[in-house]
N, C-alpha and C positions, 0 to 999 in steps of 0.2 A: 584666185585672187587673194584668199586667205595665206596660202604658200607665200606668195611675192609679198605682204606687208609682213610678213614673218622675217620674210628674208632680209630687207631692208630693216629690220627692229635689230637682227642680229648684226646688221654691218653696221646699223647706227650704235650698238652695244661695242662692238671692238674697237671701231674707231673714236669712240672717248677713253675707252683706258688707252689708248696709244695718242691720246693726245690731242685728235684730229678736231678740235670744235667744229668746225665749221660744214663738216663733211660729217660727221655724226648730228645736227640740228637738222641739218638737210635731209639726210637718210633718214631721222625720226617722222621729221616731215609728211615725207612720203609715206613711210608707213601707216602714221595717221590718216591719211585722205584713202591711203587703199583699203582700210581698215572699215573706217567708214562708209565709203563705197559699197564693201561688201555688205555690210548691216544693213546696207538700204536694200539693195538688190535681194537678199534676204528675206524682209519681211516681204517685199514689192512679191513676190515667188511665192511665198507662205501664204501671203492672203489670197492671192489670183488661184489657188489650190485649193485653199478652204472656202472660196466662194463654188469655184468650178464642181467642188463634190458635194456640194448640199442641192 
């Protein structure tokens, strides 16, 4: 998931030097929510592990 808001940060990066507003906000977008996403899923993961092994 980190890969794919990666991916979208770099097309949301090309597409405003080439101009594209509208299509770079969007793709920043997305990479924001997947970004996020994964921070939750993350810790959600981190904790159910640190509980599981005490």
């Amino acid at each position: 998931m980190l890969r794919w808001a990666l991916g979208f940060f770099i097309v949301a990066l090309i597409a405003a030097l080439l101009g594209f507003t509208g299509i770079s906000v969007a793709a920043a977008g997305i990479a924001k929510i997947l970004f996020y996403l994964f921070l939750i899923l993350f810790l959600v993961t981190l904790m159910g592990h640190l509980l599981r092994r005490s």
